[in-house]
N, CA, C and O of each residue as an XYZ file, in Angstrom:
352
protein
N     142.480    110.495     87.413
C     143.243    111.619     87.913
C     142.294    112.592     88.597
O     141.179    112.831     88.135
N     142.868    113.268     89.951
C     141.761    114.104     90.630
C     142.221    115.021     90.105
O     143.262    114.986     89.448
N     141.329    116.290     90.355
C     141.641    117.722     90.657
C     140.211    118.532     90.465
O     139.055    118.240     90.157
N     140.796    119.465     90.746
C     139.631    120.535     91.684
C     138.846    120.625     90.395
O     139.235    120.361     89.258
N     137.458    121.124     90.869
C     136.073    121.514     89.801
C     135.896    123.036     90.331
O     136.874    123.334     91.017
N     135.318    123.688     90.268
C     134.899    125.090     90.955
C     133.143    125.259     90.809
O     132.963    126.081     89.910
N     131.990    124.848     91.284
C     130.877    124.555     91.237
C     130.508    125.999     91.195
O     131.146    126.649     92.023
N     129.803    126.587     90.594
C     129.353    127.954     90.445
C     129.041    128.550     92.061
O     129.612    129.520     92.560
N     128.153    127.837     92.621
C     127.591    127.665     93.719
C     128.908    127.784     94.729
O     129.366    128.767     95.310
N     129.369    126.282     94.705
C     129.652    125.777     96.288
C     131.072    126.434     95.982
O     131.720    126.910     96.915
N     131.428    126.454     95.022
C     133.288    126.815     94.987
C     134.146    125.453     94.385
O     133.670    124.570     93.672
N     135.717    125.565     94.947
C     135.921    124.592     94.382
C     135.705    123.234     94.942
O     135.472    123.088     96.142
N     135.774    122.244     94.122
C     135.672    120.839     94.787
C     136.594    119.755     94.073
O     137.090    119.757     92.947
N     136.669    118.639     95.322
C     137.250    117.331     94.558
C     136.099    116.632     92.973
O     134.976    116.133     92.909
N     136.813    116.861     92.293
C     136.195    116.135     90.998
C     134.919    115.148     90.894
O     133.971    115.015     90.119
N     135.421    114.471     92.173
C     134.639    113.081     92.815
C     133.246    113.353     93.162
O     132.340    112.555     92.922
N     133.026    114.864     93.918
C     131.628    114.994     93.510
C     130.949    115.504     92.403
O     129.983    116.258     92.515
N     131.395    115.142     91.377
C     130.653    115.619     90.033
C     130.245    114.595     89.167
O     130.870    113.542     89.041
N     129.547    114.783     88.760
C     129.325    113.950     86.980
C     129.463    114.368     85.831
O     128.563    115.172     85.588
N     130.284    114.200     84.816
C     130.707    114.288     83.879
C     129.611    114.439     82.987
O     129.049    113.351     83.113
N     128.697    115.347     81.852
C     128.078    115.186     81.469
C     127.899    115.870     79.622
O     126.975    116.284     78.922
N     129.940    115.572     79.422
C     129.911    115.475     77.687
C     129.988    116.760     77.200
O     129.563    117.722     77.839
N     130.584    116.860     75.932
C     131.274    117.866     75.712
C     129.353    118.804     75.025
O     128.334    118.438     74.440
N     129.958    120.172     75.667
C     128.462    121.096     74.944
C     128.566    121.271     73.544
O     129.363    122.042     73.011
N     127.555    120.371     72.809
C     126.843    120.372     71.596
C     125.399    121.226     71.203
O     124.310    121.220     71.779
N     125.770    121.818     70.214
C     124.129    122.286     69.204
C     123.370    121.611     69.234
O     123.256    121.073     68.133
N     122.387    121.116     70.233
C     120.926    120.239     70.027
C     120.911    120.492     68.331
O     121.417    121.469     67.779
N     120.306    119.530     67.747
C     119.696    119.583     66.043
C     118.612    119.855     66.093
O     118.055    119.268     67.020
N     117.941    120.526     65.503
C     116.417    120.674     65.348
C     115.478    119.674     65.390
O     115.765    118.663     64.748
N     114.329    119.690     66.033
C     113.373    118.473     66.367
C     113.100    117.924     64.462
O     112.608    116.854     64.104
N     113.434    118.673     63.859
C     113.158    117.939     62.168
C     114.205    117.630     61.405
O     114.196    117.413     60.193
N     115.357    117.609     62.341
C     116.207    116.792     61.677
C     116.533    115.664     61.419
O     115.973    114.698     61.938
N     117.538    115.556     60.536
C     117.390    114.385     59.663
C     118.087    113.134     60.577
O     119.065    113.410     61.273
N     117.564    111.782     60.551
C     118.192    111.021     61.807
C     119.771    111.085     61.982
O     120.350    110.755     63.016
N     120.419    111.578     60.769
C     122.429    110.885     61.081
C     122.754    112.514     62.040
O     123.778    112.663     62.707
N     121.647    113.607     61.912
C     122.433    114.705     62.819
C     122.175    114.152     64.141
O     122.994    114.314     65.046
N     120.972    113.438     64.331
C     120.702    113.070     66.010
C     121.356    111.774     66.391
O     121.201    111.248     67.493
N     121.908    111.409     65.670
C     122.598    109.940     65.384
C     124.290    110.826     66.472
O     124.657    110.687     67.639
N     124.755    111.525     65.489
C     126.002    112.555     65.131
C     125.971    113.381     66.800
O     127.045    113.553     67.377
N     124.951    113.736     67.303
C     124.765    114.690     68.257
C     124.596    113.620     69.192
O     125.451    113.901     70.032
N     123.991    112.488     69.611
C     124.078    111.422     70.651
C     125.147    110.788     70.703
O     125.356    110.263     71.797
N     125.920    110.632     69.919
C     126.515    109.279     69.677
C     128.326    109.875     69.501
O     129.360    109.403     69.973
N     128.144    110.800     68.824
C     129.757    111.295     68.228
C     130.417    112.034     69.064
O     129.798    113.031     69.436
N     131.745    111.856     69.606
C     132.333    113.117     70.049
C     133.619    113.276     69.454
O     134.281    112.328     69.033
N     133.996    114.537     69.413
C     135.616    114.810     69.023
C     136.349    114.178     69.919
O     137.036    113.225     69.550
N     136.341    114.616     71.354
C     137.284    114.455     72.448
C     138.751    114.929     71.958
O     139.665    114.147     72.219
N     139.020    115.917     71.396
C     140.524    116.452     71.234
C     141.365    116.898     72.597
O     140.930    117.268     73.688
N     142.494    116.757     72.213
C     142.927    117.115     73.210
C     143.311    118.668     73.228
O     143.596    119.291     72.206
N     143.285    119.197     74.470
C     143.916    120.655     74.634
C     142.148    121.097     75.121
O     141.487    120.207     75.656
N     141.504    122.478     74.891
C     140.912    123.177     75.875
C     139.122    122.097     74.842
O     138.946    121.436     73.819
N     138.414    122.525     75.854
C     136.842    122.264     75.740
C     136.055    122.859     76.759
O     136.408    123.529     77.729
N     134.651    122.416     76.284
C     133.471    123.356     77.191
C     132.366    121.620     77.108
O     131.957    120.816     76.270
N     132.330    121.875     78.650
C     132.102    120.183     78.898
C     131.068    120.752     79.665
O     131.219    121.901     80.079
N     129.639    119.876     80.015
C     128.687    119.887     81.116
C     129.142    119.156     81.917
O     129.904    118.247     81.590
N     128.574    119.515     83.865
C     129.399    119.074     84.797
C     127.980    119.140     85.576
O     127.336    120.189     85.568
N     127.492    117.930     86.280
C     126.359    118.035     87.733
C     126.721    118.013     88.760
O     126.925    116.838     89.066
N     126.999    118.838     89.752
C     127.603    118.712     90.793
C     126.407    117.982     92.048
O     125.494    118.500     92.690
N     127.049    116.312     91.981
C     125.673    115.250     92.774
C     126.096    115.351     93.790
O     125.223    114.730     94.396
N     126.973    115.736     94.741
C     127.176    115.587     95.902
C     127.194    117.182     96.630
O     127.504    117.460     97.788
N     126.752    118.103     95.529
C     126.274    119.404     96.420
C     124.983    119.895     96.028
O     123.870    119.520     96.396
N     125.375    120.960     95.073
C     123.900    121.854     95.090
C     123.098    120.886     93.959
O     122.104    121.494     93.564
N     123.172    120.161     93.610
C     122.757    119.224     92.716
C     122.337    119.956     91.187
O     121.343    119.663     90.523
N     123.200    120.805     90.897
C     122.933    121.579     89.903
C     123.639    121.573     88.208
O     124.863    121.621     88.086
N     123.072    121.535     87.441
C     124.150    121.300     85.727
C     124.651    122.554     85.816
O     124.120    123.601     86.188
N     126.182    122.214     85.269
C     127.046    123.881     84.802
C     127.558    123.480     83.573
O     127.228    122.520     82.876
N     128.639    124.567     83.343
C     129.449    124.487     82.111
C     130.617    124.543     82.725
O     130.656    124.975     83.876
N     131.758    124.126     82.087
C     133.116    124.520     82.161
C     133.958    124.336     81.194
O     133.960    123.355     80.450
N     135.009    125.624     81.134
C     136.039    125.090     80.252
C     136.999    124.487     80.893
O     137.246    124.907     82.023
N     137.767    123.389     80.375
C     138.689    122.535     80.891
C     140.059    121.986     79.461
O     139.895    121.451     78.364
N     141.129    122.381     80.085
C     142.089    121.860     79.069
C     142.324    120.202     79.240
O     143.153    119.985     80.123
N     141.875    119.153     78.703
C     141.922    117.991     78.963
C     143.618    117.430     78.550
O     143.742    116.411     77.871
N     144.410    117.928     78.861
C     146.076    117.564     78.471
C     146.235    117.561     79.913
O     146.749    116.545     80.381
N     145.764    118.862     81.041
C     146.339    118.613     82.111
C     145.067    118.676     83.071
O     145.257    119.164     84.185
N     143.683    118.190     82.718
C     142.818    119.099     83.444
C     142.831    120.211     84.097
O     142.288    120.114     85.198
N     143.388    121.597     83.756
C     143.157    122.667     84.294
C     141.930    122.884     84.031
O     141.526    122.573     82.910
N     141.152    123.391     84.856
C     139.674    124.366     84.652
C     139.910    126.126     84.543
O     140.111    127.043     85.339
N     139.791    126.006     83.427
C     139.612    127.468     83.136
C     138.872    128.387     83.548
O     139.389    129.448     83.895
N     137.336    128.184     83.618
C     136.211    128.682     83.944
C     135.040    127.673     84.377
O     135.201    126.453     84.351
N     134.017    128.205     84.722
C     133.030    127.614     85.226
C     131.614    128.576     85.109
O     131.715    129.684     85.637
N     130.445    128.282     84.533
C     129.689    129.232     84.903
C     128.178    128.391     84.320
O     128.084    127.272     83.817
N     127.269    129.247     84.565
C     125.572    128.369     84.485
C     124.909    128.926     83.120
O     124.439    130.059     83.011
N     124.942    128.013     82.159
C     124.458    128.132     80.877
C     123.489    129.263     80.696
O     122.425    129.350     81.308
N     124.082    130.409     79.518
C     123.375    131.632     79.364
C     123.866    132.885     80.605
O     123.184    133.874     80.874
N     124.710    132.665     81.004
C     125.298    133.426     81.995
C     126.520    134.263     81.246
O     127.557    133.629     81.053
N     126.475    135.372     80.898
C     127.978    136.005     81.079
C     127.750    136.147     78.856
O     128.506    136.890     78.230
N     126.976    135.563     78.345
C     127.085    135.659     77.174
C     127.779    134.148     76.820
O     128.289    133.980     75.712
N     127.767    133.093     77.801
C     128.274    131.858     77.411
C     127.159    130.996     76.702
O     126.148    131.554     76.275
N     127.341    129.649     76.577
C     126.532    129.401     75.141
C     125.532    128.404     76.535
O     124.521    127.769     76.234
């Protein structure tokens, strides 16, 4: 299914130039125990209704963002560049 992305940068775009890059997780501490880095590589919720997903936009500014996105209808809620605005 298409629909628009909003690239911090370029504005909005077809989906098609982006890469999908997984819902934003708590890195575990470099001394954690292997099932959290196991848990943090490997596990996702994927619920449905709203999330905060990483997004690379490869066919423009070639840059990682954040966004929130309701995955029921892909609406994009927001968009913005990690540590920006008080976002995580």
């Amino acid at each position: 299914m298409s629909f628009l992305l909003a690239c911090p940068i370029c504005g909005p775009r077809d989906v098609y130039e982006f890469r999908f890059g997984g819902e934003i997780l708590r890195r575990p501490q470099p001394d954690a125990d292997e099932q959290d880095w196991v848990a943090y590589r490997y596990l996702r919720a994927n619920p449905a209704g709203q999330g905060r997903e990483w997004w690379f936009h490869r066919l423009g500014c070639r840059r990682w963002f954040q966004a929130e996105r309701d995955t029921t209808d892909n609406r994009v809620i927001d968009t913005w560049f990690a540590g920006e605005d008080g976002h995580v």
